[in-house]
C-alpha positions in Angstrom: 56.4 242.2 53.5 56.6 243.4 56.8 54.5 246.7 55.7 51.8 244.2 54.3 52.0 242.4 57.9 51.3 245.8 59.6 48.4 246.8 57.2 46.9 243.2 57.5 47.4 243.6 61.3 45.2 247.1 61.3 42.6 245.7 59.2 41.6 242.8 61.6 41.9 245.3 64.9 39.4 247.4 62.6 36.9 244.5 62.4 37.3 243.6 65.9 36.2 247.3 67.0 33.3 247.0 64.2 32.2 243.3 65.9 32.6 244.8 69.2 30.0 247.9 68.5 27.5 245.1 67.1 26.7 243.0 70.7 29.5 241.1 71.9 31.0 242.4 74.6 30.7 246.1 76.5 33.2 247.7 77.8 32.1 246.3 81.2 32.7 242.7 80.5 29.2 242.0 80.7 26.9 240.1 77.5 24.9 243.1 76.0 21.8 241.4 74.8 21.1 242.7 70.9 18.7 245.1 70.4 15.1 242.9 69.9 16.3 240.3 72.9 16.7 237.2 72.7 14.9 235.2 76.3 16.4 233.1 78.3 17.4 229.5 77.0 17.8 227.2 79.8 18.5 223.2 80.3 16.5 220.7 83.1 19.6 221.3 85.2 19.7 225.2 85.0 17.8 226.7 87.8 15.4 229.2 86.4 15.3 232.7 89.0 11.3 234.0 88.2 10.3 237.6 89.6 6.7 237.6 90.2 4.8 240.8 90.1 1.5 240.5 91.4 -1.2 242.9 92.0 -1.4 242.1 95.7 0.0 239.8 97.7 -2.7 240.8 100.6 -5.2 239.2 98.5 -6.1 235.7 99.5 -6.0 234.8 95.5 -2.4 235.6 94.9 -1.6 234.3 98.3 -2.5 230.6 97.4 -1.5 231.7 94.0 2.3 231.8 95.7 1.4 228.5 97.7 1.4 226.4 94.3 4.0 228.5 92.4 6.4 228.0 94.9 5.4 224.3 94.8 5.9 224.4 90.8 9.5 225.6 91.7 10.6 223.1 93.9 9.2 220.8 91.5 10.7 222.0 88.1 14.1 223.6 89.1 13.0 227.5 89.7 13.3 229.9 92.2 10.4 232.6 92.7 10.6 236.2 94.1 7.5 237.5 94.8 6.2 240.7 94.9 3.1 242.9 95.1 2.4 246.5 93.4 -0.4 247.5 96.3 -2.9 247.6 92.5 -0.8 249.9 91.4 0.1 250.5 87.7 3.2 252.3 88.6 4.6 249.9 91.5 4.6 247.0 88.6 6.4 248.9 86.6 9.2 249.9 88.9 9.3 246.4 90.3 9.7 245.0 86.6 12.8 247.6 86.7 14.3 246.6 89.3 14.1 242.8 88.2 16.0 244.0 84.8 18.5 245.4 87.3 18.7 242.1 89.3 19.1 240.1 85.9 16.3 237.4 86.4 15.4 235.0 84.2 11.9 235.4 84.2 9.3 238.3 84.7 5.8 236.8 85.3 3.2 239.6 85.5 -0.8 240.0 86.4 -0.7 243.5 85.1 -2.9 246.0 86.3 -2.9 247.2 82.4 -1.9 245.4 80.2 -1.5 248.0 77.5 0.1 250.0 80.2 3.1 247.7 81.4 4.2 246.9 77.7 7.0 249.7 77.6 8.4 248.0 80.8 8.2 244.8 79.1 9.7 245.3 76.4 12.6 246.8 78.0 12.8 243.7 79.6 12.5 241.6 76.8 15.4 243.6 75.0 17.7 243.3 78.4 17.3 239.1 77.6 14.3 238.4 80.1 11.7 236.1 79.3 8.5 238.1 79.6 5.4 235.9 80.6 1.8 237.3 82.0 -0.4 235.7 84.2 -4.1 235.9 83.1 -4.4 239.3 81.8 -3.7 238.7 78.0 -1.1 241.4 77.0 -0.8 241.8 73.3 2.8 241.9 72.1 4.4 239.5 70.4 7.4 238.9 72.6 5.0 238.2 75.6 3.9 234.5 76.3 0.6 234.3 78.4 -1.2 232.0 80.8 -4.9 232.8 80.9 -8.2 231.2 81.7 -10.5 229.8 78.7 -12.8 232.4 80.0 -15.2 233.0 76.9 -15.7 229.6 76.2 -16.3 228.6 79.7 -18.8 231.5 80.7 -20.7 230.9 77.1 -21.7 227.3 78.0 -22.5 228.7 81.6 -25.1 231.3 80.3 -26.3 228.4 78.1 -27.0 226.2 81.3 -28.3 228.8 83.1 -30.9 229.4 80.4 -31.9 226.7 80.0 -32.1 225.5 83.6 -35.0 228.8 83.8 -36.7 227.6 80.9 -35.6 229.8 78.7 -37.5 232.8 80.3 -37.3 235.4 83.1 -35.0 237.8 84.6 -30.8 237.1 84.6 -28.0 238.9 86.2 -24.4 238.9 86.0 -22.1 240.3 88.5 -18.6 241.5 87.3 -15.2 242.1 88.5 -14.6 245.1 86.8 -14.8 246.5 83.5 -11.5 246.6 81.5 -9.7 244.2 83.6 -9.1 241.4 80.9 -10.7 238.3 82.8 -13.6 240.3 84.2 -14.4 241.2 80.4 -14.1 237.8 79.1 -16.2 236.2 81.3 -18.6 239.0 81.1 -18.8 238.6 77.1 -18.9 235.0 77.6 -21.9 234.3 79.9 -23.9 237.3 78.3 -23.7 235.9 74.9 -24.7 232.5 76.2 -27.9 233.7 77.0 -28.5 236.4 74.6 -27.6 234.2 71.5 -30.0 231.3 73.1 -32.8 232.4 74.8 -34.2 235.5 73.0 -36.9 235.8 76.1 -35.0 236.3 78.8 -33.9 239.7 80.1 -30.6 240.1 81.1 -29.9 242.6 83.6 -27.2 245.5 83.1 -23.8 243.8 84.6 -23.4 245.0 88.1 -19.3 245.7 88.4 -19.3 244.3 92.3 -14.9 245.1 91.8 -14.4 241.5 93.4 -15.9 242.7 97.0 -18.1 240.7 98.4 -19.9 243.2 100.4 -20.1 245.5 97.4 -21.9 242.4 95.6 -24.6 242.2 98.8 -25.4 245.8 98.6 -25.6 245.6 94.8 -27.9 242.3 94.6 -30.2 243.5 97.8 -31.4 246.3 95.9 -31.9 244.6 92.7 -34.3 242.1 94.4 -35.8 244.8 96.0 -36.9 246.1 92.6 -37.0 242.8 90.5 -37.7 239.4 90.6 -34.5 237.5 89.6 -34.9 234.1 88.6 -31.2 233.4 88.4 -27.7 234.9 88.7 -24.1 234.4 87.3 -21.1 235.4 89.2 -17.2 235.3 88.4 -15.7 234.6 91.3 -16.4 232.3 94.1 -15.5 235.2 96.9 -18.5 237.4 95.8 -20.6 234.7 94.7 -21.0 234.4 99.2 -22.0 237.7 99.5 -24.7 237.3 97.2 -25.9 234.3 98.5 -26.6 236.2 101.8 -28.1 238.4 99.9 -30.4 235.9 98.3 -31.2 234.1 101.6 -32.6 238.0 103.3 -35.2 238.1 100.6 -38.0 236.3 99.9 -36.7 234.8 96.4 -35.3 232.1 95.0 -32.5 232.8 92.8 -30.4 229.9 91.0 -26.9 230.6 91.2 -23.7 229.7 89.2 -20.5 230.3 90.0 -16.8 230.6 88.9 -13.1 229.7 90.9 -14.3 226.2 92.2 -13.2 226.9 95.7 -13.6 224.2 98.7 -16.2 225.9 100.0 -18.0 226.7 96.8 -17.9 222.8 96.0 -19.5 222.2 99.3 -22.7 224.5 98.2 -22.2 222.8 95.0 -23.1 219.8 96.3 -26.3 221.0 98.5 -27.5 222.5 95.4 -27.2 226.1 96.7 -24.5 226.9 94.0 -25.9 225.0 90.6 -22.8 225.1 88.7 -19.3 226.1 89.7 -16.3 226.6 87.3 -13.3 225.3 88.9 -9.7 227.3 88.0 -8.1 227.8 91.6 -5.7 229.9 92.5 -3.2 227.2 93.7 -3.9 225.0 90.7 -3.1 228.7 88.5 0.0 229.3 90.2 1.7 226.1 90.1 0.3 225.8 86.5 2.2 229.0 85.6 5.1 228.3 87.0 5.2 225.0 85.7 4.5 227.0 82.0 7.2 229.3 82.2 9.9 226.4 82.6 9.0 225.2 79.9 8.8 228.1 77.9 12.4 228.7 78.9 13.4 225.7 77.8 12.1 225.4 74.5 8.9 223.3 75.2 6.1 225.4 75.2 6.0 227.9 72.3 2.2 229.0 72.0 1.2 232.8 72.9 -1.5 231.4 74.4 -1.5 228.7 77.0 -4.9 228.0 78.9 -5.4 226.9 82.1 -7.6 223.9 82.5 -10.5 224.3 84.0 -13.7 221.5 84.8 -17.3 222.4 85.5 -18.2 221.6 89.1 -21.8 220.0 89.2 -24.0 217.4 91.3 -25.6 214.4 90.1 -28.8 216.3 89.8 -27.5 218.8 87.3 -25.0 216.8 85.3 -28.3 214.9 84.7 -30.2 217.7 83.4 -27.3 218.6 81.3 -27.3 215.7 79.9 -31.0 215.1 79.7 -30.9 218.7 77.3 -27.5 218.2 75.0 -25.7 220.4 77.3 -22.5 218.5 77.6 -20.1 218.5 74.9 -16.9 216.2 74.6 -14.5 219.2 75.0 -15.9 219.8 78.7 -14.5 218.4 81.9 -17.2 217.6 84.3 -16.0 216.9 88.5 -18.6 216.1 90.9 -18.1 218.5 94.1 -15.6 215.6 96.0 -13.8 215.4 92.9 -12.9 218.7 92.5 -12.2 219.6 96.2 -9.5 217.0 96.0 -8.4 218.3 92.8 -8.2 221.9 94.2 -5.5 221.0 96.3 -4.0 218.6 94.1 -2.3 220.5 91.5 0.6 218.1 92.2 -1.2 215.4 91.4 -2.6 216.8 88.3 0.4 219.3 86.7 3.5 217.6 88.7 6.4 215.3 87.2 5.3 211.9 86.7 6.8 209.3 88.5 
């Protein structure tokens, strides 16, 4: 008996070892995540700890980007680190490394490639970390994303535009640049509008302005030096100024539309010196994601995929003429400049806990 005791005792300090080996605890004391990851599972009460890797926090965007995240977290029980990589593929990554060595929750990432950062990632996702980008898609399967409905929006823009020209004359579209994920999308996007609508018109070679605005004046001033441009479409609001100096040195009149929905935007909106603005705002974006990613943690949001919502910013004049031509479909939102200068700052109001 007591020989069988002894060999029954071995065998169980055997299986203990083998269990050990598989994931339970190290040698450290610390949980070993299993080899694919597993996220983070969290409850309402459980503060969530989010390191945010930005491009660049000296960029007005990400700055009123941090303005409504850190609005989100006070909101929905998170706490956000922020950080910026000075556009630099290689600061992301080591920041996302040293958030797997500070054991957050979270990563939230606008990578600067989104092919690029995935090794990082995924080392992250295997430590235990959520892994969520912010609206550069990046295509892996353990990485949730929030992103604009670029495409979609920039399509019916090119079809406005179109047909606001009649369908004729000379179109350009200024870019962000080419390979970034939202500066492709909404290139695609408004091109196609046109080109799959109005056969006549000629649409101009996109001009990559890199989101400067003065890059975008130099760029436009010598296309209207050596065209006539009947009307232009730019994707964000910042260069869409640049141009419009641009347009008010020559002797043409270009019809402008436009894409961020900032204040000041909405303003030219409604003067009618900006046709159509798209409004996303970086405020609205940031508190959005933030917003997302608690609930991703906590079971509630499980789509790869989760879009921004956006509304098209137009005065009376045009949402008439939209009308007036079957522009309008159920799908769109439609704000009227005061409408969605309120909204711009009122993400609360809009994404918040209701009372």
């Amino acid at each position: 008996m007591k020989g069988k005791a002894i060999s029954i005792l071995l065998t169980l300090a055997m299986a203990m070892t083998l269990l050990a080996g598989c994931g339970g605890t190290d040698t450290t004391g610390e949980s070993s995540a299993s080899s694919e990851g597993s996220g983070t599972t969290k409850t309402a009460d459980d503060k969530i700890t989010i390191g945010c890797v930005m491009m660049n926090l000296s960029n007005v965007f990400y700055v009123n980007a941090m303005e409504g995240g850190n609005a989100a977290a006070e909101d929905w029980n998170a706490e956000c680190v922020w950080k910026g990589a000075d556009s630099k593929l290689e600061e992301q990554i080591a920041l996302v490394e040293n958030f797997i060595q500070q054991g957050v929750d979270v990563i939230w990432i606008d990578p600067m490639d989104a092919e690029g950062i995935i090794p990082v990632l995924e080392k992250a996702h295997k430590a235990g970390i959520t892994c969520v980008s912010f609206g550069n898609f990046v295509n892996a399967d353990f990485v949730q994303c929030i992103v604009y409905d670029d495409y979609n929006n920039m399509y019916k823009m090119g079809e406005i535009a179109g047909k606001y020209i009649g369908g004729k004359g000379t179109v350009a579209n200024f870019i962000g640049s080419p390979g970034n994920y939202v500066s492709d999308n909404r290139e695609a996007g408004f091109a196609d509008g046109i080109t799959e609508n109005y056969p006549d018109i000629n649409l101009l070679p996109s001009q990559p302005a890199n989101w400067d605005s003065a890059l975008g004046n130099n760029q436009l001033s010598a296309l209207l030096a050596a065209n006539e441009i009947n009307a232009l479409f730019c994707m964000n609001d910042n260069v869409t100024y640049g141009l419009l100096e641009a347009i008010e040195a020559s002797d043409q009149d270009t019809i402008v539309f436009s894409n961020d929905g900032d204040k000041e935007a909405c303003e030219l909106v409604k003067s009618g010196k900006i046709q159509v603005d798209c409004l996303t705002g970086a405020k609205r974006a940031g508190y959005y994601g933030i917003k997302t990613i608690t609930q991703i943690v906590r079971g509630e949001v499980t789509e790869q995929k989760n879009y921004l919502p956006s509304h098209f910013v137009m005065n009376d004049d045009m949402r008439k003429f939209c009308e007036e031509n079957g522009l309008i479909d159920e799908e769109m939102s439609i704000m009227t400049p005061d409408e969605a200068i309120a909204c711009y700052d009122g993400y609360r109001e809009e994404f918040g806990p209701k009372k």
